[in-house]
VEXZATI-299548 format. One record per residue: x, y, z of N, C-alpha, C in turn; residue in one letter. Coordinates in steps of 0.05 Angstrom, whole numbers. Each point is the difference from the previous one (the first is absolute). Example, Ala and Ser with C-alpha at 12.3 -4.5 7.8 and 13.67 -1.06 7.14 Angstrom:
<rs>
<r><n_u>264</n_u><n_v>-114</n_v><n_w>156</n_w><ca_u>-18</ca_u><ca_v>24</ca_v><ca_w>0</ca_w><c_u>18</c_u><c_v>24</c_v><c_w>0</c_w><type>a</type></r>
<r><n_u>-7</n_u><n_v>21</n_v><n_w>-14</n_w><ca_u>16</ca_u><ca_v>24</ca_v><ca_w>1</ca_w><c_u>-15</c_u><c_v>22</c_v><c_w>14</c_w><type>s</type></r>
</rs>
This chain:
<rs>
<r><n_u>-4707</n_u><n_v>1102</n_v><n_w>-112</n_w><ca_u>12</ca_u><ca_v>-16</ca_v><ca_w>-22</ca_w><c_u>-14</c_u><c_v>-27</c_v><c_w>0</c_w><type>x</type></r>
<r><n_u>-10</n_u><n_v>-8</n_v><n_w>-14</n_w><ca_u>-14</ca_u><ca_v>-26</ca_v><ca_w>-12</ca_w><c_u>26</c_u><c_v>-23</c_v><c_w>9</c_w><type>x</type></r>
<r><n_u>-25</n_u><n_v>-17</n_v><n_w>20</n_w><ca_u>26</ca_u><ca_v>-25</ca_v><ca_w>9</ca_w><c_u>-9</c_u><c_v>-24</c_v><c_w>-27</c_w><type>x</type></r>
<r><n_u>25</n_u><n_v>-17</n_v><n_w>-2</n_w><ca_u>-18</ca_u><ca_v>-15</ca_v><ca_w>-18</ca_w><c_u>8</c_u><c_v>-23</c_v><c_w>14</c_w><type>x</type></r>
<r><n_u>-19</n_u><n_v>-23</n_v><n_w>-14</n_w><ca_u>-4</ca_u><ca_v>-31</ca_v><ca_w>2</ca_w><c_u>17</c_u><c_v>-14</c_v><c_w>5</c_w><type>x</type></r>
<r><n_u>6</n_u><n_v>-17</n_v><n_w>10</n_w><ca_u>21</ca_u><ca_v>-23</ca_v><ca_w>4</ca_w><c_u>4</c_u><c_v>-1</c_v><c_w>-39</c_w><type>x</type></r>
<r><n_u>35</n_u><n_v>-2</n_v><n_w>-3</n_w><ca_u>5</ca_u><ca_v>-8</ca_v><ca_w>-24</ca_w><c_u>-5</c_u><c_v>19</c_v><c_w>-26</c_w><type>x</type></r>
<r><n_u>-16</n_u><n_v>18</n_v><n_w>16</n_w><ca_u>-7</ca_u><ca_v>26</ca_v><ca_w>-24</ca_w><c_u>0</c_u><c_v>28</c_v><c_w>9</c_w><type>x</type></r>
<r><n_u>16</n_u><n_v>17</n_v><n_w>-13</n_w><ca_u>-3</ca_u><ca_v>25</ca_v><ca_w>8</ca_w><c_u>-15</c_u><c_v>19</c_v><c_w>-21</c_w><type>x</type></r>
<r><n_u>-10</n_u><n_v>15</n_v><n_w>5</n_w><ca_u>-17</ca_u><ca_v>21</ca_v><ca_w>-4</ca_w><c_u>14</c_u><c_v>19</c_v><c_w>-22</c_w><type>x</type></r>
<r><n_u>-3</n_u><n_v>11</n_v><n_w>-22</n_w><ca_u>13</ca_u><ca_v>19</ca_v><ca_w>-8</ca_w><c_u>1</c_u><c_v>29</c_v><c_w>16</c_w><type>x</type></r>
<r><n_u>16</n_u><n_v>4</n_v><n_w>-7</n_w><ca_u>9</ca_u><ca_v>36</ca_v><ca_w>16</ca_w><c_u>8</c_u><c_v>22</c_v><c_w>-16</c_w><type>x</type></r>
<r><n_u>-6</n_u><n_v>19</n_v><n_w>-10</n_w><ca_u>11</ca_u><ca_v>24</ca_v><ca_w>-4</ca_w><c_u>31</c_u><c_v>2</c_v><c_w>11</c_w><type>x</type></r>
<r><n_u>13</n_u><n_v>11</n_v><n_w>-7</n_w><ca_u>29</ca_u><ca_v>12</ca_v><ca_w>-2</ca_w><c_u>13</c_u><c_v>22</c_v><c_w>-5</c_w><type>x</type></r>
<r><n_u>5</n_u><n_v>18</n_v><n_w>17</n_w><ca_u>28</ca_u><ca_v>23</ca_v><ca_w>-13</ca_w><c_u>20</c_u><c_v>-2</c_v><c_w>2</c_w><type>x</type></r>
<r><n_u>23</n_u><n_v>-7</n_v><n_w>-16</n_w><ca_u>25</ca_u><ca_v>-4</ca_v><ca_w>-9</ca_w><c_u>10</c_u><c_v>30</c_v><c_w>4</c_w><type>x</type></r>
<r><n_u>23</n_u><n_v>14</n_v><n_w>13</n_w><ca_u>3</ca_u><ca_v>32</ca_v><ca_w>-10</ca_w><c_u>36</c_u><c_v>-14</c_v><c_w>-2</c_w><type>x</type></r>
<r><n_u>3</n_u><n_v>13</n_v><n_w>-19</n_w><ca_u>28</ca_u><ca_v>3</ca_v><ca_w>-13</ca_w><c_u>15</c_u><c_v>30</c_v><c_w>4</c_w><type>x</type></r>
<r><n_u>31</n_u><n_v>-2</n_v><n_w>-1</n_w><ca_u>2</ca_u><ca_v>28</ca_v><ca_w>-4</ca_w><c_u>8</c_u><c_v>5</c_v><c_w>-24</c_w><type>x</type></r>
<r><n_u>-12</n_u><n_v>23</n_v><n_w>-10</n_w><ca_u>11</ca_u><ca_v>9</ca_v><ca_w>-28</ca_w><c_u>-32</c_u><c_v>-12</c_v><c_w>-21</c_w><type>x</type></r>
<r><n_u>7</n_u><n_v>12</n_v><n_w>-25</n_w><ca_u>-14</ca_u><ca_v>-1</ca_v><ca_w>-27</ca_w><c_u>-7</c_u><c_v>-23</c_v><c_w>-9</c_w><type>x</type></r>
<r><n_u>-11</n_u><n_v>-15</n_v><n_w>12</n_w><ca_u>-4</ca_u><ca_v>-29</ca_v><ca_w>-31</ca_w><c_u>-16</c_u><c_v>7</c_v><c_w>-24</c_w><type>x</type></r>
<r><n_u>17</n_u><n_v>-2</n_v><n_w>-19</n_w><ca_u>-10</ca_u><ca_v>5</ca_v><ca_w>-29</ca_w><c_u>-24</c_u><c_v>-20</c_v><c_w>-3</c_w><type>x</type></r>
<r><n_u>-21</n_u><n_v>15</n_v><n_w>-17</n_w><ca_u>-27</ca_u><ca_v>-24</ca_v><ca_w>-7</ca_w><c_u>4</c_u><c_v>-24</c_v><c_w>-7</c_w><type>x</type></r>
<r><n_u>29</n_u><n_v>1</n_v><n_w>-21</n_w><ca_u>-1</ca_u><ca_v>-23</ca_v><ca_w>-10</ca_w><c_u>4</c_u><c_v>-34</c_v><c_w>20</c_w><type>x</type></r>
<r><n_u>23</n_u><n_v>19</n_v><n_w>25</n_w><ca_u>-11</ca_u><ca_v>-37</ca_v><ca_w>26</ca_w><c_u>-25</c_u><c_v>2</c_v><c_w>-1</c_w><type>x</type></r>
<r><n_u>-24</n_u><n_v>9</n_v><n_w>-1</n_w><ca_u>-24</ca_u><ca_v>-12</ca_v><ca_w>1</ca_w><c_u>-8</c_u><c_v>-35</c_v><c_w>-18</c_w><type>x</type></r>
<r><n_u>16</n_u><n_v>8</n_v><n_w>-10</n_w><ca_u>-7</ca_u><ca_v>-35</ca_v><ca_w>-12</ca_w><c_u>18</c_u><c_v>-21</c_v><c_w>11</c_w><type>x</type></r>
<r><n_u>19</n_u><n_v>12</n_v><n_w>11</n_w><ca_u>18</ca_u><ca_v>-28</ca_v><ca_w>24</ca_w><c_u>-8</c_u><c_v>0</c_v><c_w>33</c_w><type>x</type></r>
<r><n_u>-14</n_u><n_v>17</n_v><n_w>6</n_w><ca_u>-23</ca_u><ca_v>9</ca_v><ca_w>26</ca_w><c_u>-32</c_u><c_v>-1</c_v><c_w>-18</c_w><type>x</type></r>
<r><n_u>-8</n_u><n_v>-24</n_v><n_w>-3</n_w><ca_u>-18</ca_u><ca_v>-10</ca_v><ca_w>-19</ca_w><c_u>-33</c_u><c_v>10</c_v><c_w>24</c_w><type>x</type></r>
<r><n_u>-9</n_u><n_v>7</n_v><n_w>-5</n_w><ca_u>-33</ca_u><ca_v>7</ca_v><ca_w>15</ca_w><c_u>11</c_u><c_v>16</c_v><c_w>26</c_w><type>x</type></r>
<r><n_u>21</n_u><n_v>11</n_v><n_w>-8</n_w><ca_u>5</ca_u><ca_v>23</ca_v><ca_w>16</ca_w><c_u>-6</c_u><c_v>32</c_v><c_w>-2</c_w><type>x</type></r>
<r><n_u>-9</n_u><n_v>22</n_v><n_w>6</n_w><ca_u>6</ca_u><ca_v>25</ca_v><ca_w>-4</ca_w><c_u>15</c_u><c_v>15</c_v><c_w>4</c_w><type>x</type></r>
<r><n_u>19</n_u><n_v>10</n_v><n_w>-18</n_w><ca_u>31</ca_u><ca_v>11</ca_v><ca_w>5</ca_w><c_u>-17</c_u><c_v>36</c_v><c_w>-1</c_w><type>x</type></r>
<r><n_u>9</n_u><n_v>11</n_v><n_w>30</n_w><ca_u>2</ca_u><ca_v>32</ca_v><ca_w>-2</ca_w><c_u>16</c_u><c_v>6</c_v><c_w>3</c_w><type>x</type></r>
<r><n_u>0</n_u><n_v>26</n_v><n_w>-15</n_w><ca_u>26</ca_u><ca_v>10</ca_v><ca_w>24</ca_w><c_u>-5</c_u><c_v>30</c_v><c_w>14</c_w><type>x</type></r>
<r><n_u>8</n_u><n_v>-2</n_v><n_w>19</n_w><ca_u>-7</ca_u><ca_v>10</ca_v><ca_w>25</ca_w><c_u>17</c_u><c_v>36</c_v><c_w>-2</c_w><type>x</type></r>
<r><n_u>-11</n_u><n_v>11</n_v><n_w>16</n_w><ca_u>9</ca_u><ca_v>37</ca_v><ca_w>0</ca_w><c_u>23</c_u><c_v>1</c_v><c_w>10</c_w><type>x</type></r>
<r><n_u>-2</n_u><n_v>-19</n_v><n_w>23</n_w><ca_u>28</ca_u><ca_v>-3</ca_v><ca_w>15</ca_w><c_u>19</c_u><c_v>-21</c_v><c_w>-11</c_w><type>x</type></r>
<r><n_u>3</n_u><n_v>-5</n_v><n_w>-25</n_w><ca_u>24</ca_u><ca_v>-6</ca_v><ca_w>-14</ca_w><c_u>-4</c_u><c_v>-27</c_v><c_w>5</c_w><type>x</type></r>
<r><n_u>-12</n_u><n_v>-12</n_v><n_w>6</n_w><ca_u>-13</ca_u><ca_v>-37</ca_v><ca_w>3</ca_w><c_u>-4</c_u><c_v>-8</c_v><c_w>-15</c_w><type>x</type></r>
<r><n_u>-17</n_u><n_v>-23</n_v><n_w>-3</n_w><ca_u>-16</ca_u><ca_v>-19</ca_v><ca_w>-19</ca_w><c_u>-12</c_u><c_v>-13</c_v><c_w>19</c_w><type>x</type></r>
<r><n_u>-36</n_u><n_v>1</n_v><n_w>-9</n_w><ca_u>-6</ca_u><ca_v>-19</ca_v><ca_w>18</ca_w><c_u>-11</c_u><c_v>-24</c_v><c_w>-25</c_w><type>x</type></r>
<r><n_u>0</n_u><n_v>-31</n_v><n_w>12</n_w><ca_u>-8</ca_u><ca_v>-13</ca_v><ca_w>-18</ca_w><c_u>-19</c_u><c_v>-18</c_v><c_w>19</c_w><type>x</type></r>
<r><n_u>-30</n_u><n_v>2</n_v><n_w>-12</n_w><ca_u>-19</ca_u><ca_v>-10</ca_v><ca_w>14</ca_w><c_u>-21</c_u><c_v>-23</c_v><c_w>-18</c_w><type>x</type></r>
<r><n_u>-6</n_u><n_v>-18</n_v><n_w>16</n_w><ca_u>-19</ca_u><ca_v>-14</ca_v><ca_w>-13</ca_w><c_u>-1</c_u><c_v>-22</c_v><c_w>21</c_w><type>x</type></r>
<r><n_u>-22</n_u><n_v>-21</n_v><n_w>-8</n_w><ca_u>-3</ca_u><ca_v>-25</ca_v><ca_w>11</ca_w><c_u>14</c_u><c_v>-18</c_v><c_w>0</c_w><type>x</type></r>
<r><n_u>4</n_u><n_v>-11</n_v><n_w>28</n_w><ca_u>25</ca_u><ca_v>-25</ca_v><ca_w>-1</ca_w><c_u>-14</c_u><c_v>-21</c_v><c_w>13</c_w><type>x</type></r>
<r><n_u>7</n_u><n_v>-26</n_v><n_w>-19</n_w><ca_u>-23</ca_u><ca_v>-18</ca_v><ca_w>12</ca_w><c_u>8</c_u><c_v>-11</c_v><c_w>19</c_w><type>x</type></r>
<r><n_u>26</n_u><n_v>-6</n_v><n_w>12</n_w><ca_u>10</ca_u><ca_v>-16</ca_v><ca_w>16</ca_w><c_u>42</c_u><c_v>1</c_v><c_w>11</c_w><type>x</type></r>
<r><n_u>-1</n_u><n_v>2</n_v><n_w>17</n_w><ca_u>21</ca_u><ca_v>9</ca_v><ca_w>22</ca_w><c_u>26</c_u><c_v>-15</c_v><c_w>-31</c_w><type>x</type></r>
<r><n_u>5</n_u><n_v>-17</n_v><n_w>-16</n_w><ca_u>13</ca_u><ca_v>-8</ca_v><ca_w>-13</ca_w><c_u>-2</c_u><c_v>14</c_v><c_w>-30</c_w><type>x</type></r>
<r><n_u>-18</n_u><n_v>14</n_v><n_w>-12</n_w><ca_u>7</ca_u><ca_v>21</ca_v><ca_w>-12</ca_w><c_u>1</c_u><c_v>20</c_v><c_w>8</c_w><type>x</type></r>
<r><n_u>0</n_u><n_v>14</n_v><n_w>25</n_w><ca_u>11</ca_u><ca_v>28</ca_v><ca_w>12</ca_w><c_u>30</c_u><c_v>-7</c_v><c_w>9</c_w><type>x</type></r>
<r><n_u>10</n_u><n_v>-25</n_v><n_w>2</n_w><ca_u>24</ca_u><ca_v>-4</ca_v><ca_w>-1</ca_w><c_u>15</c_u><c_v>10</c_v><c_w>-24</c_w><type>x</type></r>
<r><n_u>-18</n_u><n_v>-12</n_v><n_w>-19</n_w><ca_u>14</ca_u><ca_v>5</ca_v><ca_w>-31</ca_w><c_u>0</c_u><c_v>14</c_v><c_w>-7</c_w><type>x</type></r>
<r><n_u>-9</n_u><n_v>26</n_v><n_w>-2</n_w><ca_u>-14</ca_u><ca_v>35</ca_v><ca_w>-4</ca_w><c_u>31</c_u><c_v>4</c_v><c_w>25</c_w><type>x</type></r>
<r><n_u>1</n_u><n_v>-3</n_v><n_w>15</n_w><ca_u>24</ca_u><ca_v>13</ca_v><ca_w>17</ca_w><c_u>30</c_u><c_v>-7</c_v><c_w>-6</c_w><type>x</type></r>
<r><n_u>0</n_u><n_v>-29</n_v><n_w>-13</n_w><ca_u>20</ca_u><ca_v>-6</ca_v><ca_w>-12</ca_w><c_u>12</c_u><c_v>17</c_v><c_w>-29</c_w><type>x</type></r>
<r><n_u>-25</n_u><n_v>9</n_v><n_w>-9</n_w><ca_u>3</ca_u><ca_v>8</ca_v><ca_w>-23</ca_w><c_u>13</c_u><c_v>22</c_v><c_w>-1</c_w><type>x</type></r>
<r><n_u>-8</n_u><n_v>26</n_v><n_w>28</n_w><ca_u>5</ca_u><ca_v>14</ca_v><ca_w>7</ca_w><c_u>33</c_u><c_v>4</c_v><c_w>6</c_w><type>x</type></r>
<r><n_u>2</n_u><n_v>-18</n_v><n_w>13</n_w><ca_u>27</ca_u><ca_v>-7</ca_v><ca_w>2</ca_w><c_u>23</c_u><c_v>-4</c_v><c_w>-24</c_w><type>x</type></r>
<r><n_u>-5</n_u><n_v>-14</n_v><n_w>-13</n_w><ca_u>4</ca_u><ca_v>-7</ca_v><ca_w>-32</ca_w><c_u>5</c_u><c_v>24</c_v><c_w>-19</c_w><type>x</type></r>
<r><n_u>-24</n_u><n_v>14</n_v><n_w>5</n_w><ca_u>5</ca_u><ca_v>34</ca_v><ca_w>-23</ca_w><c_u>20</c_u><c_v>11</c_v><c_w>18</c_w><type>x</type></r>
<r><n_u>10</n_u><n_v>-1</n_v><n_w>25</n_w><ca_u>22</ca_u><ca_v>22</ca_v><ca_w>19</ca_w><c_u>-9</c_u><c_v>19</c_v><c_w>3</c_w><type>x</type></r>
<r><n_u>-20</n_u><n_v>7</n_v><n_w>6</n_w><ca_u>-27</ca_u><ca_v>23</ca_v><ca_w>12</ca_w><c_u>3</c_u><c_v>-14</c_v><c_w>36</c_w><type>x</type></r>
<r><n_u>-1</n_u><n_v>30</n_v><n_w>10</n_w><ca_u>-5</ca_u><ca_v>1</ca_v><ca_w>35</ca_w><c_u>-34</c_u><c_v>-9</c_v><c_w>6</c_w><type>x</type></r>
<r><n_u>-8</n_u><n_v>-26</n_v><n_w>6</n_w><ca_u>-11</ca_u><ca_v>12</ca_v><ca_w>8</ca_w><c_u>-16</c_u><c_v>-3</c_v><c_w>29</c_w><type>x</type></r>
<r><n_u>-16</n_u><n_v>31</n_v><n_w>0</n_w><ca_u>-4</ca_u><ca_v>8</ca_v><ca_w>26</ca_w><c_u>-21</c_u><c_v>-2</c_v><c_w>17</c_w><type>x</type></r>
<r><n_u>-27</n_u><n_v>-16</n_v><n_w>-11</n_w><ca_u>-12</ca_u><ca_v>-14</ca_v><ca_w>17</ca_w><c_u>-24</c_u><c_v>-24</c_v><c_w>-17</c_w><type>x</type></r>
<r><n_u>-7</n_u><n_v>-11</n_v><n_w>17</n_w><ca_u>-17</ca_u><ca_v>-18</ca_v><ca_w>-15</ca_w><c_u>-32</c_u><c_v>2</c_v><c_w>25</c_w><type>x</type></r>
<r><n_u>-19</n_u><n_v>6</n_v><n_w>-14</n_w><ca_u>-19</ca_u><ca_v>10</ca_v><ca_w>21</ca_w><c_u>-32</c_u><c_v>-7</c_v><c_w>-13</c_w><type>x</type></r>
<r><n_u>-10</n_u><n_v>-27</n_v><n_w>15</n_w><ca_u>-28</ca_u><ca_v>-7</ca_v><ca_w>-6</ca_w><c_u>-17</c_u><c_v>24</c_v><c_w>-8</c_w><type>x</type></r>
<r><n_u>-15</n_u><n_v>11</n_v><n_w>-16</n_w><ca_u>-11</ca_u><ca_v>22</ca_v><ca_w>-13</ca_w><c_u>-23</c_u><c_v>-9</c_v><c_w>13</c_w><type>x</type></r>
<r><n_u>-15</n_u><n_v>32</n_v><n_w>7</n_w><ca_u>-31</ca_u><ca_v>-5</ca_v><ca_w>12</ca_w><c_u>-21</c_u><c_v>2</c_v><c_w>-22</c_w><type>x</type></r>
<r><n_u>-11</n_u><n_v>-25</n_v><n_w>-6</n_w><ca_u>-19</ca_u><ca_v>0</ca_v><ca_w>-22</ca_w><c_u>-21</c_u><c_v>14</c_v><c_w>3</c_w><type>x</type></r>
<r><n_u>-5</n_u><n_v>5</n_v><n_w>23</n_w><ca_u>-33</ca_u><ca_v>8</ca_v><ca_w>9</ca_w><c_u>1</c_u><c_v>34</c_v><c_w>0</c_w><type>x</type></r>
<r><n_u>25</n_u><n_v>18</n_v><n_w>-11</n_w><ca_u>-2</ca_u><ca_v>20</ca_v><ca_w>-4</ca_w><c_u>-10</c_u><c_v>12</c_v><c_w>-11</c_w><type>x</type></r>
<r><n_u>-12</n_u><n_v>25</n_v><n_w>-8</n_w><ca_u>-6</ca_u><ca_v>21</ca_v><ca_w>-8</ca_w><c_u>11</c_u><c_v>9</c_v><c_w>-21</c_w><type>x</type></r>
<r><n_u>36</n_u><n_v>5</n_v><n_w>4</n_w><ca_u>15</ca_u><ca_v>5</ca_v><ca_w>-14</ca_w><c_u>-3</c_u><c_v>-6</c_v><c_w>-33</c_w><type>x</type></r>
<r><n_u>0</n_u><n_v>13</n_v><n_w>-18</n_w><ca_u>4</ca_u><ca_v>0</ca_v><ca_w>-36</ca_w><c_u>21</c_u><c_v>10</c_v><c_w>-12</c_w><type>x</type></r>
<r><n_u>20</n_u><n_v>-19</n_v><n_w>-6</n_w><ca_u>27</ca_u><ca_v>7</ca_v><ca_w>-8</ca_w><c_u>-8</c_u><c_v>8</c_v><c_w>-23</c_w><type>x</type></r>
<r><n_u>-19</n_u><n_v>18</n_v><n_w>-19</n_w><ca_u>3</ca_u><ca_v>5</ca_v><ca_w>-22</ca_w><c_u>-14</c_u><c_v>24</c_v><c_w>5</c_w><type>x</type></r>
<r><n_u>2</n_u><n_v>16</n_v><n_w>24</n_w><ca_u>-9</ca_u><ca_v>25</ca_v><ca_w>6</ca_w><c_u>22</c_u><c_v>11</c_v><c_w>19</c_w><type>x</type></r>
<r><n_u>14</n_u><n_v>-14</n_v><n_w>9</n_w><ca_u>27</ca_u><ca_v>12</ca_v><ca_w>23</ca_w><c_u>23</c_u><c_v>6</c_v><c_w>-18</c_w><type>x</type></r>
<r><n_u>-2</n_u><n_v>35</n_v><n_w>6</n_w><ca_u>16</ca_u><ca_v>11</ca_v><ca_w>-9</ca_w><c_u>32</c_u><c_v>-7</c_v><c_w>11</c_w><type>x</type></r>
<r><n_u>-4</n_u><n_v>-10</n_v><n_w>16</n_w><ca_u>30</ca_u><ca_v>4</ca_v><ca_w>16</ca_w><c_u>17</c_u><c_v>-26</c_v><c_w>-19</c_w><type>x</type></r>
<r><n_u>-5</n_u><n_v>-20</n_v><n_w>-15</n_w><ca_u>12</ca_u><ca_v>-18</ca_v><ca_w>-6</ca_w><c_u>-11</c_u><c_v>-3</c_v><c_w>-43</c_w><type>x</type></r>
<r><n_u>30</n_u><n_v>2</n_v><n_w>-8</n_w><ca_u>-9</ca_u><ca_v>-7</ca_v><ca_w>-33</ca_w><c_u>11</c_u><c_v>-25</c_v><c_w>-8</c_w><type>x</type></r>
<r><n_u>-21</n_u><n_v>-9</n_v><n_w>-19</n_w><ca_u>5</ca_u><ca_v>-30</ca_v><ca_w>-7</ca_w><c_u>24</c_u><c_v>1</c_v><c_w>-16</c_w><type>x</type></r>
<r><n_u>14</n_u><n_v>-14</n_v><n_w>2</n_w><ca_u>21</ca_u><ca_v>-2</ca_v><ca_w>-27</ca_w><c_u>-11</c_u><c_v>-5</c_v><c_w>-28</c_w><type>x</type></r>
<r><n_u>9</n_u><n_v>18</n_v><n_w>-10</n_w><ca_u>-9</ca_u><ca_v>8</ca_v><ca_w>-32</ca_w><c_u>21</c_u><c_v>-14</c_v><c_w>-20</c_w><type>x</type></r>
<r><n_u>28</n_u><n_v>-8</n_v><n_w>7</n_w><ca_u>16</ca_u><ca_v>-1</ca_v><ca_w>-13</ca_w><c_u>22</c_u><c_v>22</c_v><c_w>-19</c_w><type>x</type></r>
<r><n_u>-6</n_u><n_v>16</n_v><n_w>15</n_w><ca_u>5</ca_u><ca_v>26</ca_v><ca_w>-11</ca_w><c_u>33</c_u><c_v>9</c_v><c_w>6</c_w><type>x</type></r>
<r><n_u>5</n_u><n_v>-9</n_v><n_w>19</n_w><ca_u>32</ca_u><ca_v>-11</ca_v><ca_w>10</ca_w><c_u>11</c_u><c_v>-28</c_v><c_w>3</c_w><type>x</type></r>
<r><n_u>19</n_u><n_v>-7</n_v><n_w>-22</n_w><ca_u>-6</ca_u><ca_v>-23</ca_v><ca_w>-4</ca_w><c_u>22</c_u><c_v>-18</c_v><c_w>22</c_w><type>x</type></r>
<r><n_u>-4</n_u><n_v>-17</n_v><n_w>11</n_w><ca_u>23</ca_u><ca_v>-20</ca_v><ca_w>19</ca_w><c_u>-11</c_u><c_v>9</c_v><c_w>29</c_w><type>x</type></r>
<r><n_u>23</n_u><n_v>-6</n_v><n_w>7</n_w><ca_u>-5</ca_u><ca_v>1</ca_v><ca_w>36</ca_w><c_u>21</c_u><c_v>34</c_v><c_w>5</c_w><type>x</type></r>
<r><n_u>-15</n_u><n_v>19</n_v><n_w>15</n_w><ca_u>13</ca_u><ca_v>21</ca_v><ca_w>0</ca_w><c_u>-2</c_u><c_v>6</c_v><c_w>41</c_w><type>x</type></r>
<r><n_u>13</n_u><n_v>-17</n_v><n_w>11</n_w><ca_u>8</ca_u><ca_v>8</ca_v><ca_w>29</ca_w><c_u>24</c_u><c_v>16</c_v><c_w>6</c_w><type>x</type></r>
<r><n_u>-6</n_u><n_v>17</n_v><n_w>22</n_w><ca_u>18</ca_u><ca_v>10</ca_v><ca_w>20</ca_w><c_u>5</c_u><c_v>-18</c_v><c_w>18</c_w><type>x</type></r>
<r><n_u>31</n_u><n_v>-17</n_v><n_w>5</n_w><ca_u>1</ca_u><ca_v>-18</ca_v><ca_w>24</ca_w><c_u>-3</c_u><c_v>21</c_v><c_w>23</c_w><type>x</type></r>
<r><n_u>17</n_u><n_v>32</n_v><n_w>-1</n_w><ca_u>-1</ca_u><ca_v>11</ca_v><ca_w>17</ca_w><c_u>-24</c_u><c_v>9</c_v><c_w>18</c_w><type>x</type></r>
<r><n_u>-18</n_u><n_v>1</n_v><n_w>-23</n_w><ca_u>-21</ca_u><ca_v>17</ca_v><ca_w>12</ca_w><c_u>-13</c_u><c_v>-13</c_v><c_w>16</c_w><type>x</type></r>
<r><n_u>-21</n_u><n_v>12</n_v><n_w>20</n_w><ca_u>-11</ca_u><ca_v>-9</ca_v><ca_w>26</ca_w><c_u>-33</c_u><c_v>3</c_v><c_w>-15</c_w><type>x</type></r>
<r><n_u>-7</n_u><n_v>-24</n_v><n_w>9</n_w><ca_u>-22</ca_u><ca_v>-11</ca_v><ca_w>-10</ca_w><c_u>-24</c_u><c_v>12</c_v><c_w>3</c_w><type>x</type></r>
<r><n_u>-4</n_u><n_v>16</n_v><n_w>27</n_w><ca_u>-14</ca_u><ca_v>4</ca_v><ca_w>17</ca_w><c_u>4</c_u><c_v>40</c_v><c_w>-6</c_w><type>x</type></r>
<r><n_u>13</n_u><n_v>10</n_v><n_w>-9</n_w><ca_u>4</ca_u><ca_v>28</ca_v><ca_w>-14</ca_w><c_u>-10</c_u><c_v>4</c_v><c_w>-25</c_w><type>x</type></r>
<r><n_u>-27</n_u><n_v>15</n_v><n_w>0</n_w><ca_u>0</ca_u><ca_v>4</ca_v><ca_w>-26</ca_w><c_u>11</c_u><c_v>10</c_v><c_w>-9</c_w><type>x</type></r>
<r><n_u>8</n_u><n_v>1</n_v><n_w>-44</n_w><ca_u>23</ca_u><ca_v>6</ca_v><ca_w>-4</ca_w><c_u>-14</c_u><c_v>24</c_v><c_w>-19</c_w><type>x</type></r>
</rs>
């Protein structure tokens, strides 16, 4: 992970995972974020955070909509990985509209 400078930190990649559906339309209140949603009934929301005080705010927000959520995890930039070829995860289309979670369900089960 990139140390940064006295007084300045480094931007970082981010995965936000939620449980349950976020509709496309939070994409414009999770601003330069990417809202998916995940096979296993998640949401992941990813993008660059420039500094430890807007990843506060992105988690506050989180908090704010009454969404679980279930982890917050520096993303590895230097991957391989192409989220627009992995089948395992579809972007939200808007096609169900609102927030559609199972509190019950187990995050970690696909459904």
């Amino acid at each position: 992970m990139p140390t940064p400078h006295r007084g300045h930190q480094v931007p970082i990649r981010y995965e936000l995972r939620v449980l349950g559906h976020l509709d496309s339309h939070w994409s414009t209140w999770f601003t330069g974020l990417t809202l998916t949603q995940e096979a296993d009934g998640t949401t992941s929301l990813c993008g660059v955070v420039t500094d430890q005080a807007e990843l506060h705010g992105l988690i506050a927000k989180v908090r704010d909509l009454g969404v679980t959520l279930l982890s917050v995890t520096p993303a590895d930039t230097t991957s391989d990985h192409d989220p627009q070829t992995d089948t395992s995860k579809t972007t939200n289309t808007g096609s169900h509209p609102g927030f559609n979670a199972d509190p019950d369900a187990d995050p970690q089960k696909p459904q």
